[in-house]
C-alpha positions in Angstrom: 104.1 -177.1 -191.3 106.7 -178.6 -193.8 106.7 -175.0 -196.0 106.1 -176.5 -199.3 103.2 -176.0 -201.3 101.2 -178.5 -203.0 100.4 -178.1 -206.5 96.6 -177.2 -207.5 95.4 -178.3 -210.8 92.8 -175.8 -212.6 88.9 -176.2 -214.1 87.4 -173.1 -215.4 84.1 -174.4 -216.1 82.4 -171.0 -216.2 80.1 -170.8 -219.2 79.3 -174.5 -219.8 75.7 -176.3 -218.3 74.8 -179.4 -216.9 76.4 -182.6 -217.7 79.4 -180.6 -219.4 81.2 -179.7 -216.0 80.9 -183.0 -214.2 82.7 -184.4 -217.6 85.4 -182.7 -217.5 85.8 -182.9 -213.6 85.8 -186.4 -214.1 88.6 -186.3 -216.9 90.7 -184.2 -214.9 90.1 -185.9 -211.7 91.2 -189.4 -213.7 94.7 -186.8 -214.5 95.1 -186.5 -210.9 97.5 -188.4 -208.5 95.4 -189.6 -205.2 95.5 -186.7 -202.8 95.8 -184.1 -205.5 94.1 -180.8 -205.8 91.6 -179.7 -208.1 90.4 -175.8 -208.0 87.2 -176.1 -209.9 84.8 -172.4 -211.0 81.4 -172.7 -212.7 78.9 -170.8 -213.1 75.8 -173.5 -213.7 73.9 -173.8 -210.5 73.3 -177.5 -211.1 77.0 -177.9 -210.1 75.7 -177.1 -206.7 74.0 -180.4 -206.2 76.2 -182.9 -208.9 79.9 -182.1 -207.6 79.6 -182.7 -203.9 76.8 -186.0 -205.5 80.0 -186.7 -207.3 82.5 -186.7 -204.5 80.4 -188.5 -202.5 80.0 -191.4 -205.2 83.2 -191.3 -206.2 85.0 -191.0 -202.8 86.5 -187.5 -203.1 86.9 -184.6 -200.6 85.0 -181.8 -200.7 87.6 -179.2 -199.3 85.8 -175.6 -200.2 81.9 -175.1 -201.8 81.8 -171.5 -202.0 79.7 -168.8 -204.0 82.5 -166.5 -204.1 80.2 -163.9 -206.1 76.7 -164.1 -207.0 76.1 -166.5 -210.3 79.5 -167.7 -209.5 80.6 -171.2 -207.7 84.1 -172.5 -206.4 84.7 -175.8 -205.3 88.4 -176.9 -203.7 88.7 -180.8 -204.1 91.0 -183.4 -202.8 91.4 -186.8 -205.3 90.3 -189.9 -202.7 92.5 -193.2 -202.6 91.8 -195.8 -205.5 89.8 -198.7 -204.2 91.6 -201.9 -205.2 
């Protein structure tokens, strides 16, 4: 274990409904630099089924899909290489 900490960039999508929190995933996950973090909340059940969809599509890692609370979802995800 090197001891440093990687940096995790933040979505607070609580409050928003479908297709409003897979659009701004994608715009931060565009911010990211392949292998980065992104700590995502919502609270639409739909982002159940489209974020690990999107992942999958889009060649992400689905680290964490919790419901933390009830009504509440967190998802931990890790930016995938660029295909060239």
């Amino acid at each position: 274990m090197s001891g440093v900490a990687e940096e995790i960039a933040y979505l607070d999508a609580r409050g928003l409904r479908c297709p409003e929190p897979v659009m701004l995933l994608h715009q931060h996950m565009r911010k990211l630099a392949d292998g980065g973090l992104l700590d995502v909340v919502a609270t639409d059940p739909s982002t159940q089924r489209d974020i690990p969809k999107f992942c999958m599509f889009l060649g992400h890692e689905m680290l964490i899909q919790d419901c933390p609370e009830e009504g509440l979802f967190h998802f931990l995800l890790r930016k995938g290489q660029r295909q060239n």
